[in-house]
Structures are given as C-alpha cells and as structure tokens.
N, C-alpha and C positions, 0 to 999 in steps of 0.2 A: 596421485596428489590431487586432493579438490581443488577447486577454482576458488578464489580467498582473493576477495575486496580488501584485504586489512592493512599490509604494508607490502606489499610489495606492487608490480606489477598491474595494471588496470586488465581484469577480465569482464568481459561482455557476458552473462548468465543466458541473453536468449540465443537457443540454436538455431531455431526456425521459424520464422510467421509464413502463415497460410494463408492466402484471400480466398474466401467461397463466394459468389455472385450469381445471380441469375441472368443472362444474357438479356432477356427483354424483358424483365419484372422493375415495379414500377420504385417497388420500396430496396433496387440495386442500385441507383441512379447514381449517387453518390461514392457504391463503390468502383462501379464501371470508370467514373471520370480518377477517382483518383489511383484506378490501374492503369487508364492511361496516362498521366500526366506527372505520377509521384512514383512508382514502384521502383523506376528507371534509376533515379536520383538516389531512391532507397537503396538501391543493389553497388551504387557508383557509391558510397559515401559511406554503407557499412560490411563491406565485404566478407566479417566473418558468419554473417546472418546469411540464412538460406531464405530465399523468397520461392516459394511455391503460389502461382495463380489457379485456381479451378474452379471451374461452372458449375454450377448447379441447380440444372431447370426448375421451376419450382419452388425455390427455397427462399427464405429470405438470406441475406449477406452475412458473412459472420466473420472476423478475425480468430485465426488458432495459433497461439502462442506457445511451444514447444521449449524447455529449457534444459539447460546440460545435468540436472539435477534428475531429471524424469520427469519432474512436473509439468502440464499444460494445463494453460488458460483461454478458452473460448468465451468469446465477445462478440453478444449479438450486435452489428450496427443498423440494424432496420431503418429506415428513413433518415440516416446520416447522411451532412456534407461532409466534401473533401477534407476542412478544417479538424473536425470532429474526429474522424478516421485518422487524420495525422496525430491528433493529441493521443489516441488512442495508441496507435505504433510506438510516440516516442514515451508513453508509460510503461508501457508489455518492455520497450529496451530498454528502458533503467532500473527495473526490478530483478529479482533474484528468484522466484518461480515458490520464492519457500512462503508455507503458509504464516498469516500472520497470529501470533498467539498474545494473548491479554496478560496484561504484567498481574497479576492479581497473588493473592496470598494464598496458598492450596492447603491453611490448615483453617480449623472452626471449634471452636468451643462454647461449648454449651454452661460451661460455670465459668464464669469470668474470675476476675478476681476476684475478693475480697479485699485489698486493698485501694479497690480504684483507679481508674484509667491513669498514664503517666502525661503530667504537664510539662512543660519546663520550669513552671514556678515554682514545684514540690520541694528543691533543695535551696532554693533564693531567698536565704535568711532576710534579704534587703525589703525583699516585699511583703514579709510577713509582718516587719517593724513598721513598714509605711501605716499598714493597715491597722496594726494597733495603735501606731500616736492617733490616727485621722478617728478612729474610735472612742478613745481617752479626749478628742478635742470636743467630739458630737456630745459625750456624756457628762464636761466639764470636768472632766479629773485631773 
C-alpha cells in the first residue's frame, strides 16, 4: 500500500536526512553547530526519520534527503547558519520527494479556429443589446 496524505492517517514521506560536514573547513561552521545543538532534538521529536551524521574532509556541507518513494534530494548548505539549515530540515520533512510537474495543456495547434477564441460574452444576448442601443444613441437613431 503507498503512503497516501489524502484521508486517512498522517504519513511522514522523508525516510532519511544525511548531514555531510567537514570537521575543520570553514564554509561547515554552521553545520557543525547545528549537529551539535539541533540533530538531538531532531531525532527526540521525529523518530520515524533516520538521522545519519558524516564527515567529510574536504567538502563543502550538504543535506541528503532520502524518501519512501526512492526519491532523494541533496542540498548544498555551504556558508549556512544554524537557522538556515533548520528551515532547510523542516521543508525536506513536509515534502513528499515527488517531482513537481507544471499544470500546463500538453496539446498545440497550429490552425486555430475559425470561429474565434471563446468569451463569455459570445451567448449574452444582454450585451449585444447594450451595445446596439449605446450605438443607435451615438448615431441618433
């Protein structure tokens, strides 16, 4: 059975967030303090999410967002505060991992009508009459 936001039941879509860090690099600063100070609090308050910590000499920081669909999303935080990196957490957990797609029309035509685009005034006998008295009044008839 998939996981279904719809009516029933509230399911959590992220499986796993990853923190990657570099132990003494300068652009980890942010995530160092907020491995120390928030993950704790992450793991106490969403226990069906997996928190994985790991280093990575080197590198800049990055968030990896794992979800029960297969999908992951990685999120560079290079030069992020603490704040930053939490807004970041709590959007990876209220998302559903699926991509998003543009509402758009998926057909195209190249001869349009002949009759002309549809208004809502096209059957509004009412407005066809305004326009003739206010015409019949400009021309004195």
């Amino acid at each position: 059975m998939a996981a279904s936001n719809s009516f029933g039941r509230y399911i959590c879509h992220l499986k796993r967030l990853t923190f990657n860090f570099c132990p003494v690099g300068g652009s980890s600063r942010g995530m160092r303090d907020f491995v120390n100070k928030r993950v704790t609090l992450l793991t106490e308050n969403y226990p069906n999410i997996a928190v994985y910590v790991t280093e990575r000499p080197d590198r800049h920081p990055r968030i990896i967002a794992n979800y029960l669909n297969g999908s992951s999303k990685v999120i560079p935080v290079k030069n992020s505060d603490v704040e930053d990196i939490q807004k970041w957490v709590d959007r990876l957990r209220s998302e559903s991992g699926k991509k998003l797609e543009k509402n758009t029309r998926r057909w195209h035509t190249d001869n349009p009508s002949i009759q002309g685009t549809w208004t809502p005034f096209i059957h509004n006998s009412s407005c066809r009459l305004d326009i003739e008295e206010k015409a019949r009044e400009k021309l004195g008839i």
